[in-house]
Each structure stands twice: as C-alpha cells, then as structure tokens.
MDAnalysis code that builds the backbone (N, CA, C; Angstrom):
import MDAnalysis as mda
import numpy as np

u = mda.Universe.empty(246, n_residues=82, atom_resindex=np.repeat(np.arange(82), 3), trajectory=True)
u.add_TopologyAttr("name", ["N", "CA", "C"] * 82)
u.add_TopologyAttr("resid", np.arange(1, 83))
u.add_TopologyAttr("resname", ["UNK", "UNK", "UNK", "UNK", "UNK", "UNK", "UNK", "UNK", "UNK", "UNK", "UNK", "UNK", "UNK", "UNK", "UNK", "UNK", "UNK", "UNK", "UNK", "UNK", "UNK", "UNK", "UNK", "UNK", "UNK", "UNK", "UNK", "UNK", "UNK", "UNK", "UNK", "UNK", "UNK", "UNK", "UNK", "UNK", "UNK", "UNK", "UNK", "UNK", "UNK", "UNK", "UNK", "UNK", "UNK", "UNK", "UNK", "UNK", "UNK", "UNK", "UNK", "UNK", "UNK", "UNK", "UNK", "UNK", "UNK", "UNK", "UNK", "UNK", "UNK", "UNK", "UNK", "UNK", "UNK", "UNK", "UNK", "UNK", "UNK", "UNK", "UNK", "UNK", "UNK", "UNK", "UNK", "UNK", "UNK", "UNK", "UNK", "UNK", "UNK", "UNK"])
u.atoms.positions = np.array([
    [0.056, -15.317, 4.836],
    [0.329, -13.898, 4.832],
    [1.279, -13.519, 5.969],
    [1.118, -14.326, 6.955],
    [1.927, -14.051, 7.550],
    [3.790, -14.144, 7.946],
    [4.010, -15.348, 7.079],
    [5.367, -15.408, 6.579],
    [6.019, -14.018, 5.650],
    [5.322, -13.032, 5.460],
    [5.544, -12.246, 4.377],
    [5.956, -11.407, 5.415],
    [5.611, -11.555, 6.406],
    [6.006, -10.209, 7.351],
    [6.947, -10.831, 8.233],
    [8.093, -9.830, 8.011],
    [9.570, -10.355, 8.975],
    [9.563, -10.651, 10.610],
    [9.945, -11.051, 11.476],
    [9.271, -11.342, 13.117],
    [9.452, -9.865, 13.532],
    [10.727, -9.003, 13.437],
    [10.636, -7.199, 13.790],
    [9.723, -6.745, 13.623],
    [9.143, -6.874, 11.721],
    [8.037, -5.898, 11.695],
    [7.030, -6.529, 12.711],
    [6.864, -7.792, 12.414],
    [5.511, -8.172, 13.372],
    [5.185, -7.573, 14.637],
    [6.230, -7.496, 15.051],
    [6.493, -7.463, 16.702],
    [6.390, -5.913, 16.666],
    [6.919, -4.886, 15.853],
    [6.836, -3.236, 16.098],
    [5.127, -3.142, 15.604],
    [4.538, -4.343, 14.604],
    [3.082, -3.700, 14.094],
    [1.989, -4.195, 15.643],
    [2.512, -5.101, 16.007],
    [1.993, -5.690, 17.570],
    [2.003, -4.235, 18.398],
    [3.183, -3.819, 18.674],
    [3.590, -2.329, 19.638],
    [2.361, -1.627, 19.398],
    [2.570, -1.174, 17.699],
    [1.923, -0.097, 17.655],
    [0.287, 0.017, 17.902],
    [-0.611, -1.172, 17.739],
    [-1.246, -1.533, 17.792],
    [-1.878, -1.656, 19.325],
    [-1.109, -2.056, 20.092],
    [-1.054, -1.936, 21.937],
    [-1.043, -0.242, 22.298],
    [0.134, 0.168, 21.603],
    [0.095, 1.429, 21.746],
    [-1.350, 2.100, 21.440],
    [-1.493, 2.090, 20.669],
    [-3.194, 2.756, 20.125],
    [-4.376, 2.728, 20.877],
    [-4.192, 1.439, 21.321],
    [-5.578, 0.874, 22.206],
    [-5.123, 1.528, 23.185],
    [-4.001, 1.999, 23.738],
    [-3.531, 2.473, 25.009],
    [-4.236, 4.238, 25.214],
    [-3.346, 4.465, 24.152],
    [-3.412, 6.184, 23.547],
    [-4.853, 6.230, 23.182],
    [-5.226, 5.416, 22.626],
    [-6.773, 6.508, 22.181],
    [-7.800, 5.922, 22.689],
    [-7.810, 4.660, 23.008],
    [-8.894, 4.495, 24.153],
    [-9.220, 3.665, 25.480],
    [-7.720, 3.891, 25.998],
    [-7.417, 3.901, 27.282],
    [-7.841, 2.192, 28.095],
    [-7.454, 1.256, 26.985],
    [-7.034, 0.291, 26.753],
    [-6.206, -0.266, 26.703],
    [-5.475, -1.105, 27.686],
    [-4.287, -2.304, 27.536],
    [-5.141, -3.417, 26.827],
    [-4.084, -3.994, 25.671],
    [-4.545, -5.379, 25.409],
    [-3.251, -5.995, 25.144],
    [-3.125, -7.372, 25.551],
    [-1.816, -8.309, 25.584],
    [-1.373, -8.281, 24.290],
    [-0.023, -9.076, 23.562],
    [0.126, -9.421, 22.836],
    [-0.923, -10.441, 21.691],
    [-1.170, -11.287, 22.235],
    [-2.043, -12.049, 21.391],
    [-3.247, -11.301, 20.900],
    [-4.106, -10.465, 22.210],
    [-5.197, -9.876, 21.475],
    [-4.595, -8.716, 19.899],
    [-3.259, -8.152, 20.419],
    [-2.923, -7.133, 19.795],
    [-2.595, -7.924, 18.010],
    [-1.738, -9.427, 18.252],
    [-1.769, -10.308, 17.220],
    [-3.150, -10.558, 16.524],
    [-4.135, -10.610, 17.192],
    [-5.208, -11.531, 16.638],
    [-6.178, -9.659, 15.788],
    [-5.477, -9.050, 16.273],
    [-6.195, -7.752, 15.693],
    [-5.196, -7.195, 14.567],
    [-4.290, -7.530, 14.664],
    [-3.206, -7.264, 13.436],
    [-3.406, -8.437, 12.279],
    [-4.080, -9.825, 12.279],
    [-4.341, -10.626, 11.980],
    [-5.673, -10.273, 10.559],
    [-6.608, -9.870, 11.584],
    [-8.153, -9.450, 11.483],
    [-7.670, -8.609, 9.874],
    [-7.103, -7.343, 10.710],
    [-6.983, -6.327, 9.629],
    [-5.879, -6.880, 8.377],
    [-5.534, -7.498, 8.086],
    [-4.287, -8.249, 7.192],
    [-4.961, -9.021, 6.567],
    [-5.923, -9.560, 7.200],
    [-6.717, -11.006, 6.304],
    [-7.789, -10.245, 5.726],
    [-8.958, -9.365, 6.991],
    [-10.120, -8.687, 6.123],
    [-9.984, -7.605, 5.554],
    [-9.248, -6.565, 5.890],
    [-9.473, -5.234, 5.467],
    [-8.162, -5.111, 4.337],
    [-6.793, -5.678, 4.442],
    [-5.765, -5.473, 3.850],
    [-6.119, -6.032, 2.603],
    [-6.775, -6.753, 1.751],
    [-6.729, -6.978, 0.361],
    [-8.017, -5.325, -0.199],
    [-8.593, -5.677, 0.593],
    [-8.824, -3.970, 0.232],
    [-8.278, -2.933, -0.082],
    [-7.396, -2.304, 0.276],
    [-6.375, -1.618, 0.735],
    [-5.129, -2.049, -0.274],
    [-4.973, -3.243, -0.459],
    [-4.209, -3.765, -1.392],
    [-4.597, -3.174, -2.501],
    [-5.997, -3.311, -2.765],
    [-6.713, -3.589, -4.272],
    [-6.310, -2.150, -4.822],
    [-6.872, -1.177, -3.221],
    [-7.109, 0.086, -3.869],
    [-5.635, 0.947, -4.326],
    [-4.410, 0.429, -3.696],
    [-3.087, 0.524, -4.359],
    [-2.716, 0.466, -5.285],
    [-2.881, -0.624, -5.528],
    [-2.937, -1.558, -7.145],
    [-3.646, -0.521, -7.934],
    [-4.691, -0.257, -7.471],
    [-5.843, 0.734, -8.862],
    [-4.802, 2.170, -8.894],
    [-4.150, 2.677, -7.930],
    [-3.470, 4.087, -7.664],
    [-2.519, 3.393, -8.577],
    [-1.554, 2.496, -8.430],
    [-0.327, 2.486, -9.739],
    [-0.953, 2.370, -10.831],
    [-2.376, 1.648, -11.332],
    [-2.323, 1.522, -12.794],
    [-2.969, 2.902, -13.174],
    [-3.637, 3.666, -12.285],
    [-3.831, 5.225, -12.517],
    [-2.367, 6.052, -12.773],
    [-1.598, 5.986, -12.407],
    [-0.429, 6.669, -12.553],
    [0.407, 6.055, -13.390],
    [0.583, 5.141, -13.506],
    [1.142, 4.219, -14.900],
    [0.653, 4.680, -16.206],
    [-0.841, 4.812, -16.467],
    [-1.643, 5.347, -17.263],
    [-1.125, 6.612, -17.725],
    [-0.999, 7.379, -16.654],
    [-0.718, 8.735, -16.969],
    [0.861, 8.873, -17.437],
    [2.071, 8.278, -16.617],
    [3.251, 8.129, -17.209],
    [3.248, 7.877, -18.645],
    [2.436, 6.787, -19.070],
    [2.430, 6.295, -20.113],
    [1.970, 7.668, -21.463],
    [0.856, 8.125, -21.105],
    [0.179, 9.117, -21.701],
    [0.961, 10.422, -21.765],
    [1.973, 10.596, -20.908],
    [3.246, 12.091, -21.008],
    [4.259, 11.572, -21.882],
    [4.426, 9.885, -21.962],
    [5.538, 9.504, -22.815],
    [5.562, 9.439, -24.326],
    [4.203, 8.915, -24.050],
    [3.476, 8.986, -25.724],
    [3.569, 10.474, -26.284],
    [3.222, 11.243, -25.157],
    [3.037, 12.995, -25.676],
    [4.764, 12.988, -26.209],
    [5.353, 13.290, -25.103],
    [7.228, 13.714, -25.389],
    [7.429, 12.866, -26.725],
    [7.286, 11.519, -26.813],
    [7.711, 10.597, -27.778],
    [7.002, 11.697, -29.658],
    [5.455, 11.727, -29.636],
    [4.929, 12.501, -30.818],
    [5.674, 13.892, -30.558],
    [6.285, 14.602, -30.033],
    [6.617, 15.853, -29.927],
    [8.035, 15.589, -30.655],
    [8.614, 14.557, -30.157],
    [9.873, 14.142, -31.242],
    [10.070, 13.763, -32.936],
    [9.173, 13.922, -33.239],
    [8.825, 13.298, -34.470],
    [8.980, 14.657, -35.488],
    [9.453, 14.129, -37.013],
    [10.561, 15.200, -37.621],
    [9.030, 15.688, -38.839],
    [8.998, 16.501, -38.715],
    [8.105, 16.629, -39.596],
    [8.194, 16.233, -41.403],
    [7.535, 16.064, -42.067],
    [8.037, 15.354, -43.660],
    [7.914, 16.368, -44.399],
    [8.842, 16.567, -45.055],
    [8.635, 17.864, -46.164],
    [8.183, 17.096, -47.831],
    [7.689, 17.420, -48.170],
    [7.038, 16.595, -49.551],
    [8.194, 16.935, -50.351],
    [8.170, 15.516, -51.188],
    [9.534, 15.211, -51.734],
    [9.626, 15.722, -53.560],
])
C-alpha cells in the first residue's frame, strides 16, 4: 500500500499528521512515529473508509442509472393503433 502513495504525498501526509499531534494535543512526535501512525490508519482503518466509498459510488451510480432509465422511457414515441 505503500508504493501507491507518491514520496511528496507521503512526506506532506507525515507533516500533517505531526502537525495535529502538535495543534490539538500539544504533542511533538518524530517522523517515524508520525510514519508508523500514517501506516496504522492506511492498513486498519483505510479499507474501511475505502469500503464505505465504494458503497457511496454504487449508491449514486444506482441513482444515475435510475434518472437515465427515467429520461430514456420519457423518450419513447407513443404507438397509435394501426
């Protein structure tokens, strides 16, 4: 997972992460701890988070699908008996 993430982003998701512990609870932590906590959340919590994405597009896919079907029957010529 971690090849997926470019060395910039790594290094700005490291920052922000230092930053936080700094800002909200008055915490320095080095790089590595800040790595091994960007790690944590990517391996345990991020397929979560993944999953629940995934469920938001096929909810909205659903619905695209269901306005297209509508517009698509709204196009349709009515038959006059022959």
């Amino acid at each position: 997972m971690w090849k997926q993430i470019p060395r910039e982003k790594k290094k700005e998701l490291v920052e922000r992460i230092q930053s936080y512990f700094y800002d909200e609870r008055d915490e320095e932590i080095g790089e590595l701890a800040a790595e091994n906590f960007l790690h944590f959340i990517m391996s345990d919590i991020g397929p979560t988070l993944y999953n629940a994405g995934i469920s938001d597009a096929i909810s909205m896919t659903e619905q695209k699908w269901m306005s297209i079907e509508q517009d698509l029957e709204a196009l349709k010529k009515s038959e006059v008996g022959r």
